[in-house]
C-alpha positions as CSV (number, residue, x, y, z in Angstrom):
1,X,-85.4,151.4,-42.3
2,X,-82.7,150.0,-39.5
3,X,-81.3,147.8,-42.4
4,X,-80.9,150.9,-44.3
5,X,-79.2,153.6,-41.9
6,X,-76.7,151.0,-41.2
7,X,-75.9,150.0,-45.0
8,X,-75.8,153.5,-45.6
9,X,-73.2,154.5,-42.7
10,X,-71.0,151.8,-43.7
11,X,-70.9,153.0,-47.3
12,X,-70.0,156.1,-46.1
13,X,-67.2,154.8,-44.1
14,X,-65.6,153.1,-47.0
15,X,-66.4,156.3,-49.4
16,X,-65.5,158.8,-47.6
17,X,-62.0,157.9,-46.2
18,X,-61.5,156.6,-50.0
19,X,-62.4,159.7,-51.6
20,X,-60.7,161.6,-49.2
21,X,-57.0,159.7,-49.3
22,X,-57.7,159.2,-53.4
23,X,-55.2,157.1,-55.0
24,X,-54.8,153.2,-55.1
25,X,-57.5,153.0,-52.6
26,X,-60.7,155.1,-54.5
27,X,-59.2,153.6,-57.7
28,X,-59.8,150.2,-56.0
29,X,-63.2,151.0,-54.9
30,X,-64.4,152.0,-58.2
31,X,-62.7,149.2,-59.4
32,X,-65.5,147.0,-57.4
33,X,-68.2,149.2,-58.2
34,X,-68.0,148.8,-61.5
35,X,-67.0,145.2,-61.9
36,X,-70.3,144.8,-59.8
37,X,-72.5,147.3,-61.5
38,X,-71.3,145.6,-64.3
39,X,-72.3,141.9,-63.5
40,X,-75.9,143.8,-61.9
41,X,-76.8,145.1,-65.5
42,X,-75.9,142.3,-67.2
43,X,-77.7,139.7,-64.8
44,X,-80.5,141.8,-65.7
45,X,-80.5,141.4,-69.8
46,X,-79.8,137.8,-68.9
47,X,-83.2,137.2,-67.3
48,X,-84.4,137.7,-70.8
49,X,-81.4,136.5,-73.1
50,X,-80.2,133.0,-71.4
51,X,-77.4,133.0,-74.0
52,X,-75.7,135.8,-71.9
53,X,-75.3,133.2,-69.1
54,X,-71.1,133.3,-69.7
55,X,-70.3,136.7,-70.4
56,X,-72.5,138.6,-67.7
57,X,-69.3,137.2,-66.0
58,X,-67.0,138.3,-68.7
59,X,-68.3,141.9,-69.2
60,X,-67.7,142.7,-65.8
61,X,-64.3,142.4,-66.1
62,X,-63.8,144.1,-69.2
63,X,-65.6,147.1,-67.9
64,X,-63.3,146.9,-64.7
65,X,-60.1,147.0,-67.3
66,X,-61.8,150.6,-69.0
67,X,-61.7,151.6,-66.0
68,X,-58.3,151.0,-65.3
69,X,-56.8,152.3,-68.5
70,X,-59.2,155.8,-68.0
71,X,-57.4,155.9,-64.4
72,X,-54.1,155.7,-66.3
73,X,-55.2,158.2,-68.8
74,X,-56.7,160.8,-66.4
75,X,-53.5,160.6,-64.3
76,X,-51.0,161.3,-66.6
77,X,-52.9,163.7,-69.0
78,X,-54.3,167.2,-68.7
79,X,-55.7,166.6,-65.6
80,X,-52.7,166.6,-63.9
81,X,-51.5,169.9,-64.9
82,X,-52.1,172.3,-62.2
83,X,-51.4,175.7,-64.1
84,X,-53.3,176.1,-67.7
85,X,-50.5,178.7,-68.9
86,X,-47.5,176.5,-69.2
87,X,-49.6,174.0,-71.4
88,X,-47.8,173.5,-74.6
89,X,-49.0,171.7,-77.5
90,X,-46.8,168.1,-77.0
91,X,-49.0,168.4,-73.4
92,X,-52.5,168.2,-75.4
93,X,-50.8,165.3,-77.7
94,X,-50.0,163.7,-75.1
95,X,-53.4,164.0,-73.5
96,X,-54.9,163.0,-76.8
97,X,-53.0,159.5,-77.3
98,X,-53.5,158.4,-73.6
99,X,-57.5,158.8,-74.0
100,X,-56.6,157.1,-77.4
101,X,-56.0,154.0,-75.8
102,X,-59.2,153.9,-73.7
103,X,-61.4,154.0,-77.3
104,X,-58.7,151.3,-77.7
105,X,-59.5,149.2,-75.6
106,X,-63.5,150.3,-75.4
107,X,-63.6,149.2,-78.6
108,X,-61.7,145.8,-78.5
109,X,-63.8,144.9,-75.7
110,X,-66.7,145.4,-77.5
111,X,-65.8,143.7,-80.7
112,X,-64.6,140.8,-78.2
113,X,-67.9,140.8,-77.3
114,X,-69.8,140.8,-80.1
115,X,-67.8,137.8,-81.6
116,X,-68.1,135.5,-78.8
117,X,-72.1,136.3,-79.9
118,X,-71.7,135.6,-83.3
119,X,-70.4,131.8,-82.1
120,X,-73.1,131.8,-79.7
121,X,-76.3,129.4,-80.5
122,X,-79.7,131.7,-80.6
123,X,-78.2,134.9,-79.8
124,X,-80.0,137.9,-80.8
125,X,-79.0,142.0,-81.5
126,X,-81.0,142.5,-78.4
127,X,-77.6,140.2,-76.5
128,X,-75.3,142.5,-78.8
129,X,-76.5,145.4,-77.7
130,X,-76.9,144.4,-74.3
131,X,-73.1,144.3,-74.3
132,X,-72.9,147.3,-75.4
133,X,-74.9,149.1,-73.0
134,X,-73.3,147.4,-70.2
135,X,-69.6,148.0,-71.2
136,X,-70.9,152.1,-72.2
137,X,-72.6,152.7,-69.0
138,X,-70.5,150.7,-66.4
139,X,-67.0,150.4,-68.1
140,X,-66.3,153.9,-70.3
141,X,-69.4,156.8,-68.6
142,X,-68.8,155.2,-64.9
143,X,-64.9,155.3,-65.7
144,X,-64.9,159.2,-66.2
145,X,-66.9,159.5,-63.3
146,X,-64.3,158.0,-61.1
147,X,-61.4,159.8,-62.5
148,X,-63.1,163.2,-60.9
149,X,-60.7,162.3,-58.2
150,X,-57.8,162.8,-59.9
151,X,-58.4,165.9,-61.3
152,X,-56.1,168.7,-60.3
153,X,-56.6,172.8,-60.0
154,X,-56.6,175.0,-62.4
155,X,-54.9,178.5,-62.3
156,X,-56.6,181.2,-64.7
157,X,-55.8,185.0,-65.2
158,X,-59.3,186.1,-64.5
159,X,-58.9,186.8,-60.6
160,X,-59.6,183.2,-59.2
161,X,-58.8,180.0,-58.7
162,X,-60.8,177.2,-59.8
163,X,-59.7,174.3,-57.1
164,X,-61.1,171.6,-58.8
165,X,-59.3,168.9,-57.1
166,X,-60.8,165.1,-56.7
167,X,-62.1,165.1,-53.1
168,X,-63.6,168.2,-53.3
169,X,-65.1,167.8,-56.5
170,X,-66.8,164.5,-55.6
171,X,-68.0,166.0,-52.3
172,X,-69.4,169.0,-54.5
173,X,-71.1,166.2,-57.0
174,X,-72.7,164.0,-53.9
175,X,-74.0,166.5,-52.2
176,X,-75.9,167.6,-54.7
177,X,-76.7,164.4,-55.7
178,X,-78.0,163.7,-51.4
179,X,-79.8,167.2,-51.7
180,X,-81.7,166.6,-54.3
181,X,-82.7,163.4,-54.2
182,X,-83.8,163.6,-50.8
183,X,-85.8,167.1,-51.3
184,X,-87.8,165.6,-54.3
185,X,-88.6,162.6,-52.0
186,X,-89.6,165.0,-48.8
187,X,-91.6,167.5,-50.7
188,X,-92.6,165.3,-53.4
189,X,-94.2,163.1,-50.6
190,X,-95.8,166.1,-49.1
191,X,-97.0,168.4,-51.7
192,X,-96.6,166.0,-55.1
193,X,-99.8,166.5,-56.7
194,X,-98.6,166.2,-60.7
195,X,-96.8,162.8,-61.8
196,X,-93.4,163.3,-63.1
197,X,-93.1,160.0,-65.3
198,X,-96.2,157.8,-64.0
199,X,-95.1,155.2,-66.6
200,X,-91.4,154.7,-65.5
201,X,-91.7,156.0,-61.0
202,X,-95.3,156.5,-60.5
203,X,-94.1,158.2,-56.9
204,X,-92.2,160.9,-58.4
205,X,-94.5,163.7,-58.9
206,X,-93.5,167.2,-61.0
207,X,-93.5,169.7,-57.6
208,X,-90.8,166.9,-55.9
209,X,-88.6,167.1,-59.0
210,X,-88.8,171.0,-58.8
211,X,-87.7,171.3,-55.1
212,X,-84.7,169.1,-55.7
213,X,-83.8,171.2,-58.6
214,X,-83.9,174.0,-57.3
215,X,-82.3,172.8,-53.6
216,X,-79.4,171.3,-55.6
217,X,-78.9,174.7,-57.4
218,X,-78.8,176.2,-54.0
219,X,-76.9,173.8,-51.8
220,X,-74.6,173.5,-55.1
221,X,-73.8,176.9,-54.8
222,X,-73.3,176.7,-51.1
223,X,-70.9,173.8,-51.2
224,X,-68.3,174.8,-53.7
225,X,-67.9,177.7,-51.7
226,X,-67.6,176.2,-48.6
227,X,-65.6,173.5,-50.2
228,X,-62.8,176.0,-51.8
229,X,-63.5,175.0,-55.4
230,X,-63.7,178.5,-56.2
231,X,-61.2,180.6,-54.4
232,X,-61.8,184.9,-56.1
233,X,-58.4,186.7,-55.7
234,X,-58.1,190.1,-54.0
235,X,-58.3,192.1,-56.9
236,X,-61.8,190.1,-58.2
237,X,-64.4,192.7,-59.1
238,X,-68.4,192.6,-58.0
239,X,-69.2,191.9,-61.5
240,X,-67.2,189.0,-61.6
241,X,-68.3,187.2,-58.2
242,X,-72.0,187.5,-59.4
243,X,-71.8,186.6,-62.6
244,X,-69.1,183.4,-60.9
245,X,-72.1,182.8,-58.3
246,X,-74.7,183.0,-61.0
247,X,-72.7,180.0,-63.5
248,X,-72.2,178.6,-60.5
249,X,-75.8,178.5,-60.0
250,X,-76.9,177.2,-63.3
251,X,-73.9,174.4,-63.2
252,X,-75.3,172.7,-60.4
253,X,-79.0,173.6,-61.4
254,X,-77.5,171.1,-64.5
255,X,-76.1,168.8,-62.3
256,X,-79.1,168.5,-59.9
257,X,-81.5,168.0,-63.7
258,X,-79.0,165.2,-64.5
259,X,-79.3,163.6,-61.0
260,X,-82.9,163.5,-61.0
261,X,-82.5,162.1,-65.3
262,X,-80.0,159.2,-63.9
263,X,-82.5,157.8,-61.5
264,X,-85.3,157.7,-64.4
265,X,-83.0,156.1,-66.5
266,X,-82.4,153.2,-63.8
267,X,-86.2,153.1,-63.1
268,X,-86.5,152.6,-66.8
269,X,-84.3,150.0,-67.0
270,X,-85.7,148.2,-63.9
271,X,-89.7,148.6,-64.9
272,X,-88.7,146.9,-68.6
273,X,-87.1,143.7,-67.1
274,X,-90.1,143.8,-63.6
275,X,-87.3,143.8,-61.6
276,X,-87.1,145.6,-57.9
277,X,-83.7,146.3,-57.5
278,X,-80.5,145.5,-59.8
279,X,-78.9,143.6,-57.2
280,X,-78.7,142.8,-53.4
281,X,-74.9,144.1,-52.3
282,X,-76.4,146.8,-50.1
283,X,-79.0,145.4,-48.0
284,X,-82.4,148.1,-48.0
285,X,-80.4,149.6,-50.9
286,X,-80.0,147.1,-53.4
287,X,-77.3,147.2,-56.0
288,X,-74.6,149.0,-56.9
289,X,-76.4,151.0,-59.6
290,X,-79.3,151.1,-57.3
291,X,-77.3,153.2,-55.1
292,X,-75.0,155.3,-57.5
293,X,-77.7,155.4,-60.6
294,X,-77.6,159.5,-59.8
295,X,-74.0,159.8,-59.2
296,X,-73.4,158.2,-62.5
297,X,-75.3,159.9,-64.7
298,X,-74.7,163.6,-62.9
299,X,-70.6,163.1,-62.7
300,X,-70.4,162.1,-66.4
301,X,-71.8,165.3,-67.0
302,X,-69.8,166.7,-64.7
303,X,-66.8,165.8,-65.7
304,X,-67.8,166.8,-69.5
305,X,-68.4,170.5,-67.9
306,X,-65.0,170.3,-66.3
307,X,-63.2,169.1,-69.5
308,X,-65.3,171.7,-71.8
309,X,-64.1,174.8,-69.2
310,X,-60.4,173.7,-69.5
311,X,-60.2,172.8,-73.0
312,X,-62.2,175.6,-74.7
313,X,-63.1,178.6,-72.0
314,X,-59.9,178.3,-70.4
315,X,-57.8,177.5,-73.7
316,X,-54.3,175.8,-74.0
317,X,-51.8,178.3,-75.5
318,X,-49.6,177.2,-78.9
């Protein structure tokens, strides 16, 4: 438990003053994370598929290089844009080629991939798609996730502000991610009766998995108020600060569902291969995708939510 508090605190230090400072030094970060993640996932599919052996190193560094060209997309499209009413068409063009390159290159990769395979003596579809999975999951979903930090706010015209700015955002998202992990552990421990998924985490019980839910929806709430994310104007009626407070509400209810999905998913993964932990980077932690499997799988969503509200509820004028 020592070993773990101390791992823990000194991931904080390095995340935190990253997140909070953004730029070159969080893009640098998540650079790592991914490169490692990366190599974690496809160490794993190796343990089964020896004719992976060269590009578990290889596929790292393709996902690193998504990751790149989605930073370079996300800062110079939409994102960047602070107020939604001087968007013009040539600005959503713009938007759409930049992401245009990350298929790009998601694609390339992938095809690189799959035809160092096809040379590859007793490779299977199961190495294929191993590839696949690796560069989806570490390279393109865990890209989007990182470029939360460099989105900016966005004015509307119905009486607030909707600060959703990169610190704040991924503060918002780990919070949640904390709360409910660690309420579905504590009451879950306590009170868990039911088993949630006895086949994938036979510790996670039904009641735990409520608790964080509904702690995450609550704590969610909480934080992007006290984090400024949504600032109502003067002239904001009742009516529009409940029903704000309510979508609020069900958002991170979402969120906190997705946090609790991600960590099946990597407990899926690590019960099909007997493995413990992905990797050993964190010491009492594991991996890298031991560690961030929630944050993963709850930012992607996330940052969908965040894309769907600018591009369709918000609208971009002709």
């Amino acid at each position: 438990m020592k070993k773990r508090i101390i791992t823990g605190a000194c991931i904080l230090l390095v995340l935190v003053p990253a997140v909070a400072y953004g730029g070159w030094p969080f893009l640098l970060v998540g650079l790592f994370l991914s490169v490692v993640a990366s190599y974690e996932m496809m160490n794993m599919f190796y343990t089964k598929s020896p004719t992976l052996k060269k590009l578990r190193f290889i596929v790292p560094v393709f996902s690193g290089l998504i990751v790149l060209i989605i930073y370079y997309a996300s800062t110079r499209g939409l994102n960047t844009i602070a107020n939604f009413s001087v968007v013009s068409t040539e600005d959503v063009i713009r938007n759409m080629l930049y992401h245009f390159w990350v298929i790009t290159i998601f694609i390339a990769t992938i095809v690189i991939c799959l035809g160092i395979l096809i040379f590859t003596k007793n490779s299977t579809a199961h190495d294929m798609m191993a590839c696949i999975v690796t560069l989806s999951y570490c390279g393109l979903i865990m890209g989007y996730v990182i470029s939360i930090e460099y989105i900016e706010p966005i004015s509307t015209s119905v009486h607030l502000d909707l600060m959703i700015r990169g610190g704040r955002s991924f503060g918002y998202l780990f919070t949640i991610v904390v709360t409910t992990d660690t309420v579905a552990y504590l009451f879950g421990s306590k009170f868990g009766k039911h088993k949630l998924a006895p086949e994938i985490s036979p510790k996670k019980s039904v009641e735990g998995a409520v608790a964080g839910l509904l702690a995450g929806g609550l704590v969610g709430v909480a934080t992007i108020f006290l984090y400024q994310i949504i600032d109502f104007s003067p002239q904001a009626s009742i009516g529009t600060k409940v029903v704000i407070i309510l979508t609020t509400f069900v958002l991170s209810l979402i969120i906190s569902f997705c946090v609790q999905v991600g960590d099946l998913v990597a407990s899926k993964f690590k019960r099909s291969y007997n493995i413990k932990d992905f990797g050993h980077i964190f010491p009492g932690h594991g991996g890298v995708l031991d560690r961030f499997d929630s944050l993963i799988f709850s930012g992607a969503v996330f940052y969908v939510i965040v894309q769907f509200i600018q591009l369709v509820l918000l609208g971009v004028p002709q």
